[in-house]
Structure formats: C-alpha cells, structure tokens
DOGUVEX-775747 format. One line per field, with one value per atom (N, C-alpha, C): residue number from 1; atom name; x, y, z negated; residue in one letter. Coordinates in Angstrom, 3 decimals, decimal comma. Each point is the difference from the previous one (the first is absolute). Layout:
N
nr: c(NUM:...);
atom: c(CA:...);
xx: c(X:...);
yy: c(Y:...);
zz: c(Z:...);
rest: c(A:...);
END
This chain:
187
nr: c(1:1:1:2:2:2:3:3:3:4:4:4:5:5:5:6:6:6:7:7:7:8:8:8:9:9:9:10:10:10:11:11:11:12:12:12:13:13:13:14:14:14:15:15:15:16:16:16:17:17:17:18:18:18:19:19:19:20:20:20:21:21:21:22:22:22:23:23:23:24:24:24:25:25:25:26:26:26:27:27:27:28:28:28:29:29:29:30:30:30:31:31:31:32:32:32:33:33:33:34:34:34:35:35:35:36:36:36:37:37:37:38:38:38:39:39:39:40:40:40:41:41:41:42:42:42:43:43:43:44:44:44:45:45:45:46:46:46:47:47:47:48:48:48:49:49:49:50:50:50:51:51:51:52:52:52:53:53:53:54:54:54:55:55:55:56:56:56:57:57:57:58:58:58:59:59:59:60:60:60:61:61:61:62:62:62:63:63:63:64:64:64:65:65:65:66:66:66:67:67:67:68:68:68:69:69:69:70:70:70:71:71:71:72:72:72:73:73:73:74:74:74:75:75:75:76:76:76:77:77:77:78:78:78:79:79:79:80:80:80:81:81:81:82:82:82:83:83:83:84:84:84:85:85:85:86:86:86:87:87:87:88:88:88:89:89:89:90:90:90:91:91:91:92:92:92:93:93:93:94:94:94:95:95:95:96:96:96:97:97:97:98:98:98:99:99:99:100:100:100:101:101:101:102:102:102:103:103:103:104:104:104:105:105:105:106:106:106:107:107:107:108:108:108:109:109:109:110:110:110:111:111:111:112:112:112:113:113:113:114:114:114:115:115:115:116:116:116:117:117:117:118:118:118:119:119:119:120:120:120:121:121:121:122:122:122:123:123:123:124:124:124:125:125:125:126:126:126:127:127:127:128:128:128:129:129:129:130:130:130:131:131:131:132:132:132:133:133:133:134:134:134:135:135:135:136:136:136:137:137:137:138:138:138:139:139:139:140:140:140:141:141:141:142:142:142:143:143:143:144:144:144:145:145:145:146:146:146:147:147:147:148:148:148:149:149:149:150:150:150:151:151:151:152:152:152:153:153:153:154:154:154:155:155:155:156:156:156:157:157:157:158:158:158:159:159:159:160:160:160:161:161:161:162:162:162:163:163:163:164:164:164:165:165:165:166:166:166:167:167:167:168:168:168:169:169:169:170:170:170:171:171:171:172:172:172:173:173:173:174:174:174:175:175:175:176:176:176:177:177:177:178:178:178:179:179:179:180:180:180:181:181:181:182:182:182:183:183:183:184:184:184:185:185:185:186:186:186:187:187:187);
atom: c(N:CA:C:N:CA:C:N:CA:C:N:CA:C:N:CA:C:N:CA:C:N:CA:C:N:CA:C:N:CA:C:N:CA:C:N:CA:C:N:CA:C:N:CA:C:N:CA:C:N:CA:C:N:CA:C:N:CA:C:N:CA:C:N:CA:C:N:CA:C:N:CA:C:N:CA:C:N:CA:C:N:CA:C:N:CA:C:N:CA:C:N:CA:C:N:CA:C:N:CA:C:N:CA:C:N:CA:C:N:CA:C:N:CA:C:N:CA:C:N:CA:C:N:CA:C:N:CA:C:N:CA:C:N:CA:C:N:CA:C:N:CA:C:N:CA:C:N:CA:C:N:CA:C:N:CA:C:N:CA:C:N:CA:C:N:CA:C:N:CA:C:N:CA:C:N:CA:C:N:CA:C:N:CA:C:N:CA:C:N:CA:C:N:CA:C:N:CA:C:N:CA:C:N:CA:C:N:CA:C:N:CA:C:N:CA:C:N:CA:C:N:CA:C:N:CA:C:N:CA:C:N:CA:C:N:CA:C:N:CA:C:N:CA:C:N:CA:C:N:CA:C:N:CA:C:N:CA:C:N:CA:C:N:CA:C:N:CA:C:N:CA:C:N:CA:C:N:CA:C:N:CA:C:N:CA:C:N:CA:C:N:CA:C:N:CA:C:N:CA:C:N:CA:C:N:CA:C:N:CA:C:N:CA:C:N:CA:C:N:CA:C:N:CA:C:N:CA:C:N:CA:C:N:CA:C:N:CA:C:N:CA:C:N:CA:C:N:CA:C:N:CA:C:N:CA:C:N:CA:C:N:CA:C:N:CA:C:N:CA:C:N:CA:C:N:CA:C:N:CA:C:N:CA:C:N:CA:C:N:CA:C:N:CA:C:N:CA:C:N:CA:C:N:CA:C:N:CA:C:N:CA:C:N:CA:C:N:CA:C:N:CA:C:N:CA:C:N:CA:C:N:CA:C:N:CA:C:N:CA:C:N:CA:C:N:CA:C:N:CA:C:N:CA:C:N:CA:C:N:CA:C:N:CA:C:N:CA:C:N:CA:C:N:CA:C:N:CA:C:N:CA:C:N:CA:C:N:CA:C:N:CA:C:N:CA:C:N:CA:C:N:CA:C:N:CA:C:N:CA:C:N:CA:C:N:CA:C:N:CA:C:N:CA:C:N:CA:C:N:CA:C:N:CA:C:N:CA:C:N:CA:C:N:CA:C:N:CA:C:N:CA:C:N:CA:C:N:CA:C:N:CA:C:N:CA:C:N:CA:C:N:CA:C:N:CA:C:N:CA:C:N:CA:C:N:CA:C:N:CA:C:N:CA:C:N:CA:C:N:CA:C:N:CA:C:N:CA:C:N:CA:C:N:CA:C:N:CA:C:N:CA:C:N:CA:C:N:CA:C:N:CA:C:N:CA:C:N:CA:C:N:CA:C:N:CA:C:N:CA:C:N:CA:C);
xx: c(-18,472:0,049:0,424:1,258:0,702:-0,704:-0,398:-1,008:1,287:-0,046:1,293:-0,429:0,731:-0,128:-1,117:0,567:-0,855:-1,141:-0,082:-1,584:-0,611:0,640:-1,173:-0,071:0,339:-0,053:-1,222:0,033:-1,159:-1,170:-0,145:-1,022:-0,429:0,697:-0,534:-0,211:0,149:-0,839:-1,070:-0,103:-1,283:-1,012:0,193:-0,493:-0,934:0,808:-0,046:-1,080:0,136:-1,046:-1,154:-0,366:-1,059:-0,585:0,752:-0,609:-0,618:0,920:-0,212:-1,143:-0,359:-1,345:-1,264:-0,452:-1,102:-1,200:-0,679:-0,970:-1,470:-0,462:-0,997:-0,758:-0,925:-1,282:-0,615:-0,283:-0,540:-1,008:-0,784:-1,553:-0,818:-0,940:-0,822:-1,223:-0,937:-1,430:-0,473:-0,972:-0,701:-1,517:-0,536:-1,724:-0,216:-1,115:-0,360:-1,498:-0,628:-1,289:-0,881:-1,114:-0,476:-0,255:-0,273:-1,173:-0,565:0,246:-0,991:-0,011:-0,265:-0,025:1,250:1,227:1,516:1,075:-0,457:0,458:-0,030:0,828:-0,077:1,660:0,271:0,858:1,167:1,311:0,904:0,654:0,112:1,023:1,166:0,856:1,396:0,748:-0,089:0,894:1,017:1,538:0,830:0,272:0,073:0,530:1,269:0,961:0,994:1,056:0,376:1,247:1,167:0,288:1,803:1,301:1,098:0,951:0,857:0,428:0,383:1,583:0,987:1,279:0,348:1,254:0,964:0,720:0,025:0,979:0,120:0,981:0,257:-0,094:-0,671:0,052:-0,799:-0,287:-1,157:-0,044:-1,446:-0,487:-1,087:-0,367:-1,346:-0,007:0,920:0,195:-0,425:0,358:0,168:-1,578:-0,935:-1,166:-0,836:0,249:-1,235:0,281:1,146:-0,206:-0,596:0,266:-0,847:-1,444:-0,104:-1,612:-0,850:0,385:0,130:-0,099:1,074:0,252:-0,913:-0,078:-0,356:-2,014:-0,086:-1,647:-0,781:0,846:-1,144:0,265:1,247:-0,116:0,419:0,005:0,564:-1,452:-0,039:-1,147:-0,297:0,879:0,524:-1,983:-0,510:-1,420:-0,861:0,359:-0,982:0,391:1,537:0,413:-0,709:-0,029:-0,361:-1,656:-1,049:-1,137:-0,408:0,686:-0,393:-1,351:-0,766:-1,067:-1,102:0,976:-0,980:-0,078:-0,680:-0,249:-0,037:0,003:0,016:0,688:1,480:0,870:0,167:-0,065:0,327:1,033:0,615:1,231:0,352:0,420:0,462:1,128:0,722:0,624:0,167:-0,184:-0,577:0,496:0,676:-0,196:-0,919:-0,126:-0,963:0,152:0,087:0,637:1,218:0,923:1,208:0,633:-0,830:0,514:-0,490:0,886:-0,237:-0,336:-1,686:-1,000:-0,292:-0,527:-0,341:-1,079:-0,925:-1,381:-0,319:-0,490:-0,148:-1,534:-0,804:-0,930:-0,155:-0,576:-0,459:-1,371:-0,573:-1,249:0,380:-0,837:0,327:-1,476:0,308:-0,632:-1,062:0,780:-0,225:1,120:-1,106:0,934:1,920:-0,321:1,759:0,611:0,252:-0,018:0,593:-0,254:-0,656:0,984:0,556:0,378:-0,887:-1,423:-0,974:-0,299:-0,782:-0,256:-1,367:-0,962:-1,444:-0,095:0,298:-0,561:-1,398:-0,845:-1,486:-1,132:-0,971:-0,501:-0,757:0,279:-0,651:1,135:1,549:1,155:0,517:0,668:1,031:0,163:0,367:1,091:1,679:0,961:0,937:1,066:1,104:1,433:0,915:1,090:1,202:0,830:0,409:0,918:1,391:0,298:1,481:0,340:-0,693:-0,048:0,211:-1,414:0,021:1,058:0,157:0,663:1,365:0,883:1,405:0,366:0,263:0,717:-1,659:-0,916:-0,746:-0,888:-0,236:-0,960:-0,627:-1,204:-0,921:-0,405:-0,728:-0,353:-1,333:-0,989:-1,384:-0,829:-1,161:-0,583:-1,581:-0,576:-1,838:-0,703:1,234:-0,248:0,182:0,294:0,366:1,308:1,218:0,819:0,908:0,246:0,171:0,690:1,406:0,764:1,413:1,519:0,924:0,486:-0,885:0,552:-0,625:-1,276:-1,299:-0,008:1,214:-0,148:-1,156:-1,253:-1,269:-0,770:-0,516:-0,937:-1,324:-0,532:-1,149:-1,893:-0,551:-1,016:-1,198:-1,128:-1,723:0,191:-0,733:-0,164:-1,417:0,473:-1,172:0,664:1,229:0,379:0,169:-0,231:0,145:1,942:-0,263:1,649:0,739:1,456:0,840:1,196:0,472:0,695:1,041:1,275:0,929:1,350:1,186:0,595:1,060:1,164:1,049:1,470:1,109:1,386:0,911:0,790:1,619:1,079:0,403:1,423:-0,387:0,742:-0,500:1,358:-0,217:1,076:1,032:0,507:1,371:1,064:1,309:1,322:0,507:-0,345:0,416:-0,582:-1,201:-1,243:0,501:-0,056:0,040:-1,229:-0,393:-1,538:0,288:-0,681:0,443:-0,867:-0,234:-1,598:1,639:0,801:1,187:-0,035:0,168:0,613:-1,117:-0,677:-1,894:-0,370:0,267:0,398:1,031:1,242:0,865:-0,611:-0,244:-0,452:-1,165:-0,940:-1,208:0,528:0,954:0,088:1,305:0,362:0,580:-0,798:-1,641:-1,055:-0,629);
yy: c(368,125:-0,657:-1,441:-0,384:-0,989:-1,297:-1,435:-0,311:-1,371:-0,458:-1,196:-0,922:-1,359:-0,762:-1,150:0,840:-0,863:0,424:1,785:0,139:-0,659:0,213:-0,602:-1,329:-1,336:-1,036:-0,110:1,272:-0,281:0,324:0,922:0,698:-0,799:-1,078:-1,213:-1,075:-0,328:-0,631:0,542:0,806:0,525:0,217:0,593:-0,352:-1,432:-0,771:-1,415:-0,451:0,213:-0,493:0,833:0,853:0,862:-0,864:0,294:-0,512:-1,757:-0,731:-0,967:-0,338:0,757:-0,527:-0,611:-0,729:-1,213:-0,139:1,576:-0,053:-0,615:-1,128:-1,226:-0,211:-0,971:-0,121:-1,199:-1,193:-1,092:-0,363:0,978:-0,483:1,565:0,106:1,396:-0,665:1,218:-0,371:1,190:-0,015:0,622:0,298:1,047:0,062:1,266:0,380:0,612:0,625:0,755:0,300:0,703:0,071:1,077:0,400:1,621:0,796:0,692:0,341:0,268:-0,731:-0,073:-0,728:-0,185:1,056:-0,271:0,093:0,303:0,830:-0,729:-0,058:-0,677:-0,019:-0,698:-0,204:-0,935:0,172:-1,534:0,161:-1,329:-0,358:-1,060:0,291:-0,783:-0,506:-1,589:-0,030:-1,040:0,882:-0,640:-0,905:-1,541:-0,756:-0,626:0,426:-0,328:0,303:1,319:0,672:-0,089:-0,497:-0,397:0,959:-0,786:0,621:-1,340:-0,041:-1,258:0,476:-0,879:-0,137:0,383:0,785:0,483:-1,294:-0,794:-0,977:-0,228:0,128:-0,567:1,601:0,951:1,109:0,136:0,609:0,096:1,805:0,259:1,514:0,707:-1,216:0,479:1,158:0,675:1,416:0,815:-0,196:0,716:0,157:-1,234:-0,286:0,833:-0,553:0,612:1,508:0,616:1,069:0,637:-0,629:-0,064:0,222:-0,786:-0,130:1,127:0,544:0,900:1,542:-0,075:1,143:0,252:-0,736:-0,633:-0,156:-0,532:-0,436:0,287:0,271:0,465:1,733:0,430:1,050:0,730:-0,510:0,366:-0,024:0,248:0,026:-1,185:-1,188:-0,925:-0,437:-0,058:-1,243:1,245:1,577:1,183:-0,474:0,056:-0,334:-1,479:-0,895:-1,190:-0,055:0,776:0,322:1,123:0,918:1,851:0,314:-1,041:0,573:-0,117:-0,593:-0,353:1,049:0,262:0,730:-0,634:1,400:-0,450:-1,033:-0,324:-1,111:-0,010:-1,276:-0,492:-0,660:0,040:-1,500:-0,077:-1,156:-0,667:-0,960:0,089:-0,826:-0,810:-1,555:-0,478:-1,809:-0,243:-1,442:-0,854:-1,188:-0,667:-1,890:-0,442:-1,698:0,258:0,722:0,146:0,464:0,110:0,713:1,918:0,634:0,906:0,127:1,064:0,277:1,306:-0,006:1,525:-0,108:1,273:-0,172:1,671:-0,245:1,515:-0,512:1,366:0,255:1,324:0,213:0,584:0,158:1,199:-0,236:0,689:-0,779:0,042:0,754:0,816:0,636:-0,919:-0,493:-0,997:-1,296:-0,649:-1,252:-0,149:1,192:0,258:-0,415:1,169:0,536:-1,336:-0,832:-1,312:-1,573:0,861:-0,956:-1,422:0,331:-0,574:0,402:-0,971:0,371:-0,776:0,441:-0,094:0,331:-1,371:0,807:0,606:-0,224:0,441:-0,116:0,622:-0,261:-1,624:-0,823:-1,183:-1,398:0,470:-0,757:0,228:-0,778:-0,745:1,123:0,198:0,746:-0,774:0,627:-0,669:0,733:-1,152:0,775:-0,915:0,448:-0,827:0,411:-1,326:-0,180:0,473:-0,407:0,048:0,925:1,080:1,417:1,189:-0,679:1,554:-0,575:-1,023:-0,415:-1,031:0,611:-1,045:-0,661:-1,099:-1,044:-1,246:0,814:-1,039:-1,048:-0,726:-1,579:0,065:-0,599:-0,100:-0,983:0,163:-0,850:-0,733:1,165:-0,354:1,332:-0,329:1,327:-0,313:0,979:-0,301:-0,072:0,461:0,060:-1,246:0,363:-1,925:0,979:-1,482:0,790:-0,514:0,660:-0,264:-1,606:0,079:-0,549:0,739:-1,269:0,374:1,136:-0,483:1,206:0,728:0,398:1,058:0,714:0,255:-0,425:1,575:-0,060:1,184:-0,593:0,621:-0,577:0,739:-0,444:0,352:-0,044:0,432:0,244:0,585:-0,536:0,417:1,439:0,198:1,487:0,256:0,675:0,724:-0,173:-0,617:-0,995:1,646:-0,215:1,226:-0,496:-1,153:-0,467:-0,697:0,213:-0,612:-0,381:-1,562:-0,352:-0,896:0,698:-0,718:-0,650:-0,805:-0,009:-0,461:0,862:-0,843:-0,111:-0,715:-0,281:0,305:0,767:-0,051:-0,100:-0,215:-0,803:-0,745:-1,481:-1,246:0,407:-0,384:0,484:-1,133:0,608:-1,246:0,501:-0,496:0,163:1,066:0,753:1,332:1,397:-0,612:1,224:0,463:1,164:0,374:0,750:-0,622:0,778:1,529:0,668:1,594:0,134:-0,754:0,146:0,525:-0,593:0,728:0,986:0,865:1,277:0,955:-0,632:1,143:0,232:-1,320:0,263:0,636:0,214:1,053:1,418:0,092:1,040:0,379:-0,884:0,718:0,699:-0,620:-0,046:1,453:0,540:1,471:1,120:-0,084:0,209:0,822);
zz: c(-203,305:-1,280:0,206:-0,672:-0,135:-0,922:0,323:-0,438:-0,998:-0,812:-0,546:0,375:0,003:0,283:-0,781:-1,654:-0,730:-0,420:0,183:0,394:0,899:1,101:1,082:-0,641:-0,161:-0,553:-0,490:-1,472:-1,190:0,477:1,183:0,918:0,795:0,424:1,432:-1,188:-1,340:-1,196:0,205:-0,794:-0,356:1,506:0,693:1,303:0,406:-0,070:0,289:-1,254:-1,441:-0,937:0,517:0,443:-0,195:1,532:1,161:0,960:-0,508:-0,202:-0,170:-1,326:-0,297:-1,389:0,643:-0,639:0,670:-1,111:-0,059:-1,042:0,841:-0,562:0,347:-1,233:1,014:-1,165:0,269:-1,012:0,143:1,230:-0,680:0,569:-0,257:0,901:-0,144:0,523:-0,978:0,013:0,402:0,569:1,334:-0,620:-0,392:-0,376:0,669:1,000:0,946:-0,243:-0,629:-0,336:0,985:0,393:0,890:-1,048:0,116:-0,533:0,527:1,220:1,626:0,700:1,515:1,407:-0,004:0,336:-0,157:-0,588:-0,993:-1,307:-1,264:-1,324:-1,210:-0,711:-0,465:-1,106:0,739:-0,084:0,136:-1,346:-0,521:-1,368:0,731:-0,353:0,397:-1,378:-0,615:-0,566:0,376:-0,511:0,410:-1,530:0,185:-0,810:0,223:-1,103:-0,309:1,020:-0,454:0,549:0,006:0,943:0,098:0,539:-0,460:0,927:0,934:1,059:0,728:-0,098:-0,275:0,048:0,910:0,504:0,859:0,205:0,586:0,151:-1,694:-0,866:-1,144:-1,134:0,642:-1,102:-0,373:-0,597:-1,078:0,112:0,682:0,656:-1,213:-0,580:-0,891:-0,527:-0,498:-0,678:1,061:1,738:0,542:0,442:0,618:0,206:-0,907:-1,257:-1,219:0,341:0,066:0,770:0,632:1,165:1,298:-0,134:-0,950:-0,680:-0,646:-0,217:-0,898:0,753:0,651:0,867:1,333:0,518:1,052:-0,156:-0,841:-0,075:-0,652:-1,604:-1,007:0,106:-0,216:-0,550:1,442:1,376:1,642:0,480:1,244:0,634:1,847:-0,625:0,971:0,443:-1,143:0,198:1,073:-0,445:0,538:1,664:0,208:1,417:0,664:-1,022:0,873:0,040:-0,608:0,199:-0,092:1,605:0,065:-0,506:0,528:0,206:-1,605:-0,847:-0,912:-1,411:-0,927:-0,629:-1,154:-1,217:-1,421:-0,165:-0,046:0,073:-1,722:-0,350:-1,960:0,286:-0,910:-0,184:-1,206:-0,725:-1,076:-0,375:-0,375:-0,010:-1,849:-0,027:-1,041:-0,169:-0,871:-0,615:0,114:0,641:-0,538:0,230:-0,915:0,109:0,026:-0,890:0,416:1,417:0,756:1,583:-0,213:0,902:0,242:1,230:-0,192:0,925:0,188:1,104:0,652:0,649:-0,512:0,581:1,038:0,671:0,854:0,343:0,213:0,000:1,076:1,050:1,037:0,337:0,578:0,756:1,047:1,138:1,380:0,440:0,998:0,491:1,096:1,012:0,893:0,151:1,096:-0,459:0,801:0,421:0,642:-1,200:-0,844:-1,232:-1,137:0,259:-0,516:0,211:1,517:1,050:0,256:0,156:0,202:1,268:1,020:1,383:0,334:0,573:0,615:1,517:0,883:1,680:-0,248:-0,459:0,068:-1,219:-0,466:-1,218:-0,302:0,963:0,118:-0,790:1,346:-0,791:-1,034:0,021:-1,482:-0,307:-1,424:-1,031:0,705:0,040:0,560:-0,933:0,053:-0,685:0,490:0,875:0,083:-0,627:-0,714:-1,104:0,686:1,190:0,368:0,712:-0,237:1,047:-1,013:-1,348:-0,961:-0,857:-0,582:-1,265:0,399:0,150:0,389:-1,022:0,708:-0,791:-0,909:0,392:-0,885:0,405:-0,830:0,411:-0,238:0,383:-0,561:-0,606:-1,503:-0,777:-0,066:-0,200:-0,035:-0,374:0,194:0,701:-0,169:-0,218:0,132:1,567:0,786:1,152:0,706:1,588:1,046:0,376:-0,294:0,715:1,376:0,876:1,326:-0,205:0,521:-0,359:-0,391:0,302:0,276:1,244:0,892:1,278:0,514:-0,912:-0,318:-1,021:-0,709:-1,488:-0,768:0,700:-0,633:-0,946:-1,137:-0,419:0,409:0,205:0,520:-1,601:-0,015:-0,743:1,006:-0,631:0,738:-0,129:1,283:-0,596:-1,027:-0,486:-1,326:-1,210:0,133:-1,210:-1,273:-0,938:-0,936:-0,723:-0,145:-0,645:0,509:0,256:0,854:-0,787:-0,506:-0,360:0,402:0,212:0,109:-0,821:0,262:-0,996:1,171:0,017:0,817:-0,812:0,399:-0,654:0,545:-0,520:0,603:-0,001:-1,258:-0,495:-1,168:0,329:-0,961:-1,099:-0,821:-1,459:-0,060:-0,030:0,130:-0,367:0,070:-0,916:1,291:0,287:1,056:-0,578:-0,973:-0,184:-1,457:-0,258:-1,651:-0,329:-0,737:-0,487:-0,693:0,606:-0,416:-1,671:-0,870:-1,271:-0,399:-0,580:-1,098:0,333:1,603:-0,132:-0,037:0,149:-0,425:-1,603:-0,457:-1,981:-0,463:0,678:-0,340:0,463:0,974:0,486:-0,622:-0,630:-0,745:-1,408:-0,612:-1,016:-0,454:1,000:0,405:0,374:0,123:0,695:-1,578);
rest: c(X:X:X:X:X:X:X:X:X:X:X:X:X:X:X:X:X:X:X:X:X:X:X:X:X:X:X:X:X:X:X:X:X:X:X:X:X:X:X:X:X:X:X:X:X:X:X:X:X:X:X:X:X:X:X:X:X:X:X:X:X:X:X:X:X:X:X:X:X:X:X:X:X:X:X:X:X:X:X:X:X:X:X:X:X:X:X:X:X:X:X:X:X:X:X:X:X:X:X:X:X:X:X:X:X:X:X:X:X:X:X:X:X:X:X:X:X:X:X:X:X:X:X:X:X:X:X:X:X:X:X:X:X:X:X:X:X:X:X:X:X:X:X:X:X:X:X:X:X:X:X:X:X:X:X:X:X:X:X:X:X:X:X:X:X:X:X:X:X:X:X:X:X:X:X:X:X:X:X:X:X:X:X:X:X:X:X:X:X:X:X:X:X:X:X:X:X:X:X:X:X:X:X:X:X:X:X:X:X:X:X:X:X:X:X:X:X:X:X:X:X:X:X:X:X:X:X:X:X:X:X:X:X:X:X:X:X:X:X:X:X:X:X:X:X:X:X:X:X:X:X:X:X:X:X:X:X:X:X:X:X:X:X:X:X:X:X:X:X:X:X:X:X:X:X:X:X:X:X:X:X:X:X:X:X:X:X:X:X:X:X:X:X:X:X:X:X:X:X:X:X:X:X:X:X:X:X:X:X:X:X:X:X:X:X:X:X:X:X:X:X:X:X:X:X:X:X:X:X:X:X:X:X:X:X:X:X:X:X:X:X:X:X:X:X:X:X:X:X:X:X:X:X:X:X:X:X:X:X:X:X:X:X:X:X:X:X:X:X:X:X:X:X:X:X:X:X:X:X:X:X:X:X:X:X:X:X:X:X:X:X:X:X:X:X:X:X:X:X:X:X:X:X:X:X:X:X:X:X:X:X:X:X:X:X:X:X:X:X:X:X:X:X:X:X:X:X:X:X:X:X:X:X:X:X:X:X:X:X:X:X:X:X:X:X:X:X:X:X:X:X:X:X:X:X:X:X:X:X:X:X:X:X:X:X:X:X:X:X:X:X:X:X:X:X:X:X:X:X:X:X:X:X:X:X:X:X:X:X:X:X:X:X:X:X:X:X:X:X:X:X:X:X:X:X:X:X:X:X:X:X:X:X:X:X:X:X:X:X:X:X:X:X:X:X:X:X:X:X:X:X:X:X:X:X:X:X:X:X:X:X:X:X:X:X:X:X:X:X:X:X:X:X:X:X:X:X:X:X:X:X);
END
C-alpha cells in the first residue's frame, strides 16, 4: 500500500499535535484519611486545569481531550494507583477554573504511595518519586527539603495534608474552564 505524499504530511500533523499536548494543572491538594492502622480515604484535587502551548499552537482542544479520555471517562488514575479501590472522579467549575476531584481508598499505605520503615516512624511521601514535576507548597506535615524533597508526618497522624504546584499560569497556559462549559452544555 502506496502511502501520498500529502497523506503522510496530514498524518505526521496530527501525530505531532497529539504527541505534543501538555495537559497540566496549577496546583493539587493532597487529603489522606486513616480509617484503619493502614488503610483510609485519599482525595486529590486538581486546581485549575490547563493546557501549555506547543511552541506558538494552541493544543487545548486536543488536551481537554486527553482529559476526558484519558482520566475521567479512561482508566489512566486506576493505572497510576493499582492498588487502590472504589476510585470517584469529577470533573467541576469552581472560581471560574476548571477542577477535578478523585477520590480513592487505599488498602495500605503502598496503595497510597505513602511509606512507613516501622510502626514507630514517620508517615513519609516523596514528592519527586510518586508525583513528577511537583513542588511543594505546604503541608500539615515537616518537609524535608529541596534535595530530600519527603514530607514526612508523626506516626498515628489520622490526617495528612498536603498542597503542591506545577505550572505557574502565564501567557503559554490556556485555561481549559471554556472547553468544559462547551462540553457540559452538549452533555
């Protein structure tokens, strides 16, 4: 099969937008519940969902996609926490940003991407191992540093709050809230 020239063309486009989509998120908030010894609830919300510029294009159609396919109505969050159960998600308005909330209970603290050497130490979570790309903001916990970057919590702690950032909004970012109001409003 003889392939044209200007197919292949529209095929190494489209190619190139799909690879290249840069679906991101401000800032995410972190709430961690026990409701056993290792066991309880995680809530994840993501605030204010973006898409980041291709050099000078504009992907957002392709991202909210992504979004879509991929997280709410895909099973991307089941892959990035095997082990966790009864998975919720939402996706929702709020201050004019578009947000996404997921909801999990974890079996143990694997599960969790939470870690305990022993029932005495820390609650532990490294930020730059489970969660790429993110900073940390602030936290109910102590957190390492820059080249530790764990937060650490007492053990017994029943609630674990974090909050970290990862793309600052700027003239690169397009806020995905328009294409979630079109999209609700076809819904």
């Amino acid at each position: 099969m003889k392939i044209s020239r200007k197919s292949l063309s529209v095929l190494l486009i489209m190619l190139s937008l799909a690879v290249t989509s840069c679906l991101t998120v401000e800032k995410k908030e972190y709430t961690f519940e026990f409701t056993g010894e290792n066991s309880g609830t995680l809530t994840i919300r993501y605030i204010n969902i973006l898409s980041v510029m291709d050099d000078t294009t504009d992907v957002s159609a392709a991202d909210f996609q992504e979004l879509l396919d991929k997280y709410i109505e895909g099973d991307q969050l089941s892959q990035d926490y095997p082990g966790a159960t009864n998975l919720r998600k939402k996706l929702y308005e709020d201050n004019g940003r578009l947000c996404a909330e997921i909801v999990l209970d974890f079996p143990d603290l694997a599960a969790a991407r939470l870690y305990q050497y022993d029932r005495k130490s820390p609650l532990m979570l490294c930020i730059s191992a489970a969660y790429d790309s993110e900073t940390y903001v602030t936290s109910n916990g102590t957190f390492g540093n820059d080249y530790m970057p764990v937060v650490f919590w007492p053990s017994g702690s029943k609630k674990l709050e974090l909050t970290t950032s990862i793309t600052a909004v700027d003239e690169t970012t397009i806020p995905l809230v328009e294409a979630y109001r079109n999209w609700k409003k076809q819904q």
